[in-house]
C-alpha positions as CSV (number, residue, x, y, z in Angstrom):
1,X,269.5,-52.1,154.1
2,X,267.1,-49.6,153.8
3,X,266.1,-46.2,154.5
4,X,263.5,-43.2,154.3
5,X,262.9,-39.8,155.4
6,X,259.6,-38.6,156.8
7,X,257.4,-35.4,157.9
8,X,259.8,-33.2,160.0
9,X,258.7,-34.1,163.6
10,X,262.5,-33.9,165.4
11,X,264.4,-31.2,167.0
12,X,267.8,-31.5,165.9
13,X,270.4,-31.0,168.5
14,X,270.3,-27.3,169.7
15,X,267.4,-26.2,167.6
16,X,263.6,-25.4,168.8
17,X,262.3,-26.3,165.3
18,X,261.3,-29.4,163.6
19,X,263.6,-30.1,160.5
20,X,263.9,-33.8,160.3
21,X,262.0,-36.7,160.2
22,X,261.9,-39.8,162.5
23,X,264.2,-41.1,159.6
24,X,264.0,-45.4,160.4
25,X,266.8,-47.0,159.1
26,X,266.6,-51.1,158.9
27,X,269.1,-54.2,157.9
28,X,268.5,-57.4,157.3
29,X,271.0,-60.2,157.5
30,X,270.1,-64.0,157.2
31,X,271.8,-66.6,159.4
32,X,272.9,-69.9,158.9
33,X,269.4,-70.9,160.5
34,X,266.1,-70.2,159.1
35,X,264.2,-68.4,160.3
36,X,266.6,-66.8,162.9
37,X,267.4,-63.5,160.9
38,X,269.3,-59.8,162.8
39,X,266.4,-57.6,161.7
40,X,267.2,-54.4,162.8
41,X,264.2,-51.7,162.0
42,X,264.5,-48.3,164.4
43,X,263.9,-44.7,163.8
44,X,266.7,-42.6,164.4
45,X,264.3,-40.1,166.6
46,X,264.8,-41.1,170.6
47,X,260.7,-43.0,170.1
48,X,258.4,-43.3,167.6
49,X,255.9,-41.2,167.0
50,X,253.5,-43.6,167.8
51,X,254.8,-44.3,171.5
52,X,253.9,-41.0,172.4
53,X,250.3,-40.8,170.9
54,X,249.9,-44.0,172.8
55,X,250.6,-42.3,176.2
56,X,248.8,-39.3,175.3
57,X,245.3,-41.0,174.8
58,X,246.0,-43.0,177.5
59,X,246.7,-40.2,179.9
60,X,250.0,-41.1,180.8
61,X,253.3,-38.8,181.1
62,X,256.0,-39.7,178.9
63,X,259.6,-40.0,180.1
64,X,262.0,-37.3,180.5
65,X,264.5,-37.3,176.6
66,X,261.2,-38.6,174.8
67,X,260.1,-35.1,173.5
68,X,260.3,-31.4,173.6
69,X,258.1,-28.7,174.1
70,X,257.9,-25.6,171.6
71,X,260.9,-24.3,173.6
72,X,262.9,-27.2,173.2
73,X,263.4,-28.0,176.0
74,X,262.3,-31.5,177.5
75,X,258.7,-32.2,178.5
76,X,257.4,-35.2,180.3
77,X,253.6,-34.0,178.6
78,X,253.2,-35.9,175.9
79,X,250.4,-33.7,174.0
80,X,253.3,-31.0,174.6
81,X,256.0,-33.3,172.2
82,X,252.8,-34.3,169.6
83,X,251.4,-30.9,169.7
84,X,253.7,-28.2,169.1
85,X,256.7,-29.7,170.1
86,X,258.5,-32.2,168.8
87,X,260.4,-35.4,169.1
88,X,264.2,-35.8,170.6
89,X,266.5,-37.4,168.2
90,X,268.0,-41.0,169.6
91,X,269.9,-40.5,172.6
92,X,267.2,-37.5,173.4
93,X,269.1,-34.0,174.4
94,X,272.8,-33.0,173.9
95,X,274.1,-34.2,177.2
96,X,272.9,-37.7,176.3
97,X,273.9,-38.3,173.4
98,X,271.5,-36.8,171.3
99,X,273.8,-35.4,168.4
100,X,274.2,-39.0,167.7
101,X,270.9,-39.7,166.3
102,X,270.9,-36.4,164.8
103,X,274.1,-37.6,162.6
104,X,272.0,-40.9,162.1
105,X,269.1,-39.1,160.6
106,X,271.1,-36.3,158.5
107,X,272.2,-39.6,157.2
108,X,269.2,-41.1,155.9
109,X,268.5,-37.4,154.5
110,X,271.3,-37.4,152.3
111,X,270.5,-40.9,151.1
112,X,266.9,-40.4,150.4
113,X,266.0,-36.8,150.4
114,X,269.3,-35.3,149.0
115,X,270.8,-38.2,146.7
116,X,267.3,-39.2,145.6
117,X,266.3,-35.3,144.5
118,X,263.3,-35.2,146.9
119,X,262.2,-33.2,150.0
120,X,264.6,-33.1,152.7
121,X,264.6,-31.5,155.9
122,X,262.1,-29.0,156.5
123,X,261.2,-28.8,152.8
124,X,259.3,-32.5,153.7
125,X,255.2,-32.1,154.4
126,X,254.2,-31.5,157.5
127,X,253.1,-34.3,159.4
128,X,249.0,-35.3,158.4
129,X,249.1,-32.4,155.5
130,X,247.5,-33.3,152.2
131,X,248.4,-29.8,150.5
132,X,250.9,-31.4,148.2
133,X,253.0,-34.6,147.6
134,X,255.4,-35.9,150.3
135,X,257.7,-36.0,147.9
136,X,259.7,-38.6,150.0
137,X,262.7,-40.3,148.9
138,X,263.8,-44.1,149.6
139,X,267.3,-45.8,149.7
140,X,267.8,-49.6,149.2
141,X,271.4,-51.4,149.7
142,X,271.3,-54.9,148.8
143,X,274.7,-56.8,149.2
144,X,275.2,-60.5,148.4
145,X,277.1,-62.0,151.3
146,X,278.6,-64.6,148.9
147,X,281.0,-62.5,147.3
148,X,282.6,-62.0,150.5
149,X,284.8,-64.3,153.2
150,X,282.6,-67.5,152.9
151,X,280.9,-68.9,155.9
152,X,278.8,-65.6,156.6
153,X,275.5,-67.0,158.1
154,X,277.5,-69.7,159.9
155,X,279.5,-66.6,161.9
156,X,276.3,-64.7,162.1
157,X,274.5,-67.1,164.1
158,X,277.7,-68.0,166.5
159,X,277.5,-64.1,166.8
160,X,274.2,-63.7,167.7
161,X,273.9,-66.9,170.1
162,X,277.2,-65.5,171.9
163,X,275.5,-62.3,172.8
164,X,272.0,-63.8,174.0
165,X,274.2,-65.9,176.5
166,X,275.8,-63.1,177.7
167,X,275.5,-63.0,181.8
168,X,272.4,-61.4,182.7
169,X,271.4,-58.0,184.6
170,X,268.0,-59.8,186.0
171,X,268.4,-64.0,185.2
172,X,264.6,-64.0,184.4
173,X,265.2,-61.3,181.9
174,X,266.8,-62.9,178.3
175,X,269.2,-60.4,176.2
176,X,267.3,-60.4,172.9
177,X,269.4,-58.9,169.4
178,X,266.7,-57.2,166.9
179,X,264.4,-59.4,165.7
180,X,263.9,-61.5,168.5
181,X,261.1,-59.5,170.2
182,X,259.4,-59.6,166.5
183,X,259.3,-62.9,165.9
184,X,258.6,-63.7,169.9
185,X,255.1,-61.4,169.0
186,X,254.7,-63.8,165.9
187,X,254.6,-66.3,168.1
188,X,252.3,-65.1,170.6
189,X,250.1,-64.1,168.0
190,X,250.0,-67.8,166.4
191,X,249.2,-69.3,170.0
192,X,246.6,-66.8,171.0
193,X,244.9,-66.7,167.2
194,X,244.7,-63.2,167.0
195,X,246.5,-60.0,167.4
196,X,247.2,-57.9,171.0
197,X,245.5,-54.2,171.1
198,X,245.4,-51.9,174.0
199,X,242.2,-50.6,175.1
200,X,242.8,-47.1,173.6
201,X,243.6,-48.1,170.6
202,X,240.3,-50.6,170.3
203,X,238.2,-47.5,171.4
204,X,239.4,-45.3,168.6
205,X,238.1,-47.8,166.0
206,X,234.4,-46.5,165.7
207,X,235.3,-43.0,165.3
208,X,237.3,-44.1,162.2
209,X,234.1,-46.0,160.7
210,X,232.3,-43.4,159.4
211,X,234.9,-42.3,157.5
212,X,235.0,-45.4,155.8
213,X,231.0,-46.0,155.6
214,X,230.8,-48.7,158.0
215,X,228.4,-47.9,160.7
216,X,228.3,-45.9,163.9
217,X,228.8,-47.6,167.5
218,X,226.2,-49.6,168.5
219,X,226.3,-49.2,172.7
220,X,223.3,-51.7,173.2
221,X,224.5,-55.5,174.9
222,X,223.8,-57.9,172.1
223,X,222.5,-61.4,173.9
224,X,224.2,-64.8,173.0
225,X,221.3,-65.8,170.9
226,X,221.8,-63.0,168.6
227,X,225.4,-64.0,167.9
228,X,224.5,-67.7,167.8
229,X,223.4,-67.5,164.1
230,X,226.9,-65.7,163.3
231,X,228.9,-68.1,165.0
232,X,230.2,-65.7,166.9
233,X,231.0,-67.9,170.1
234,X,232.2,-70.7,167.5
235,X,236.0,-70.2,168.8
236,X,235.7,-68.9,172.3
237,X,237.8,-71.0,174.4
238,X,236.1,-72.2,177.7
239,X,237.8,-70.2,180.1
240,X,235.6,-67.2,178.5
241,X,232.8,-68.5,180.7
242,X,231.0,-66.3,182.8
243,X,231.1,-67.7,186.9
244,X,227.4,-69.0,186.6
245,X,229.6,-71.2,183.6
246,X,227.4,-70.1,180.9
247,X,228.6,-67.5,178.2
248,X,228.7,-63.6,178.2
249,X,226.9,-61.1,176.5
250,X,229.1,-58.7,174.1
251,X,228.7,-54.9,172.7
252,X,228.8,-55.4,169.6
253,X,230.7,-51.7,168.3
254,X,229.9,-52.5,164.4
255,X,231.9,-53.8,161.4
256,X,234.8,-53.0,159.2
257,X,234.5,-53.9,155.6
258,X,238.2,-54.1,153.9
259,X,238.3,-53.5,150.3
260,X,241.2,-54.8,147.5
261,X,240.4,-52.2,144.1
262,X,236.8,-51.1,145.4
263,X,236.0,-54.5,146.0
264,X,234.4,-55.4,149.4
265,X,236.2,-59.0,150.4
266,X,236.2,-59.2,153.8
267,X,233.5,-57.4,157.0
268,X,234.4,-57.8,160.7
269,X,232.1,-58.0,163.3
270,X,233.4,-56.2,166.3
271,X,231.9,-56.7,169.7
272,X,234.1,-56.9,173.1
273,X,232.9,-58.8,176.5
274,X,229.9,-56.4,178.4
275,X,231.3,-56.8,182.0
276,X,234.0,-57.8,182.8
277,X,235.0,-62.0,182.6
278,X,237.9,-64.1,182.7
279,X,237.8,-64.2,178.4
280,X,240.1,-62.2,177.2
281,X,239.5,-62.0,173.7
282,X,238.2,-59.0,171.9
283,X,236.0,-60.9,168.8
284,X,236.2,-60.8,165.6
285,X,234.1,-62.6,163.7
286,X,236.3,-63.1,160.5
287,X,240.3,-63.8,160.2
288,X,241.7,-61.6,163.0
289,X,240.3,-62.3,167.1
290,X,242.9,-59.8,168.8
291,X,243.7,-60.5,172.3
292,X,242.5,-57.6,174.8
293,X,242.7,-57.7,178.3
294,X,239.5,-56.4,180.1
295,X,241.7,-54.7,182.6
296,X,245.5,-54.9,181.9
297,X,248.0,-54.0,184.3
298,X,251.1,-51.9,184.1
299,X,253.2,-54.5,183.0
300,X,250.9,-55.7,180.1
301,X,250.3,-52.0,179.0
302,X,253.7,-51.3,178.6
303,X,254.1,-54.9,177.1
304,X,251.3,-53.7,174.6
305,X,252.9,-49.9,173.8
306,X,256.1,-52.4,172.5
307,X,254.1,-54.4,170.3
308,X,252.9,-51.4,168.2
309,X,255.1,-49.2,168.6
């Protein structure tokens, strides 16, 4: 098990004013088969923070027990919850529930903030502050199932078999335990060679790249002959083909360097398809080539928010 407390960002039950973090708490327990682990890794706020931002940039309203405005009181606008408002703990407001995940995150700030003689509460940094340390605090459980009844990964997996063949709500619509989305994203990200972005996320990238020295945007359509030499096209599958069945020209946005103790090891090339075709990968030239849909639908945007949130 393990635990940590973060930047106040939640209104606890009752209260208009952030004094607790988004607080995760996780627990790991292996099976009798490998690979098949319960992985359980939430926060104890009713989202992550990161769901909301997500919505924000995209223009979206968030759902009613998500967030609060500055009154507390719930907001469907999610610049409202980032800005000067704040998160719902899980369940989202009193009627619901919400003084459960309260509990859950006074919780983890008595086993990392309190027990650990760090910041707790509202003592914690705000939220993308830099004026001093963190000062967060950590909790780690580890338990060796062997000293216990025998048999414990054998009865975990019976466990967690008997509740994914439960009867279904909607029979095209598995019940997954935690874990199972995870590693059902590690293997979509196997098959597809790459990693699955949404479009905000991917247009965000060049304003980050001056920060980091690598160059600005570059808007102009790059030809396939200028990408030849790079290999750029090297792993496009055929399908990417334009209609007239030759291949597309890309906007190349620029390049991230990543760098291990000030040493450069590894630049990107970053360019996505000018107009839109049937590829639907967003290039990399280099390790990663994350999947991105030219023009994604409801159902793959919300598919998308789940990935990263």
């Amino acid at each position: 098990m393990a635990f940590t407390n973060t930047s106040p960002l939640v209104y606890p039950t009752r209260s208009k004013q952030r004094a607790m973090g988004t607080n995760p708490i996780t627990l790991a327990a292996p099976s009798s088969k490998a690979g098949d682990e319960f992985v359980l890794d939430m926060a104890t706020s009713a989202v992550a923070l990161g769901k909301i931002e997500m919505c924000r940039r995209r223009g979206v309203p968030i759902p009613h027990g998500w967030g609060a405005d500055k009154n507390g009181k719930s907001t469907t606008d999610p610049a409202e919850a980032s800005g000067e408002g704040a998160l719902f703990p899980l369940g989202g407001e009193e009627e619901n529930s919400g003084y459960k995940g309260f509990g859950l995150g006074m919780m983890v700030e008595i086993f990392c903030g309190i027990m650990a003689g760090g910041a707790y509460g509202a003592n914690v940094r705000r939220w993308m502050t830099t004026d001093r340390p963190a000062n967060l605090g950590q909790s780690f459980v580890a338990i060796d199932p062997n000293a216990f009844a025998s048999g414990f990964g054998e009865r975990l997996s019976d466990y967690m078999n008997s509740m994914r063949n439960l009867a279904r709500v909607d029979k095209n619509v598995p019940v997954v335990i935690p874990g199972d989305p995870e590693r059902a994203h590690i293997e979509e990200c196997k098959k597809i060679g790459g990693i699955r972005y949404p479009p905000v996320l991917i247009d965000s990238m060049p304003l980050m790249w001056p920060v980091s020295g690598a160059p600005s945007r570059k808007t102009a359509v790059t030809s396939a002959a200028e990408f030849a030499g790079n290999g750029f096209y090297a792993s496009l599958p055929s399908h990417c083909l334009t209609a007239s069945g030759s291949l597309p020209t890309f906007t190349w946005l620029g390049e991230v360097s990543t760098s291990r103790k000030s040493v450069n090891w590894h630049t990107q090339h970053v360019a996505k398809p000018a107009q839109p075709v049937q590829c639907d990968q967003f290039v990399y030239r280099g390790i990663a080539r994350p999947v991105f849909p030219p023009d994604p639908g409801d159902a793959q945007i919300q598919d998308m928010l789940n990935l990263i949130s």
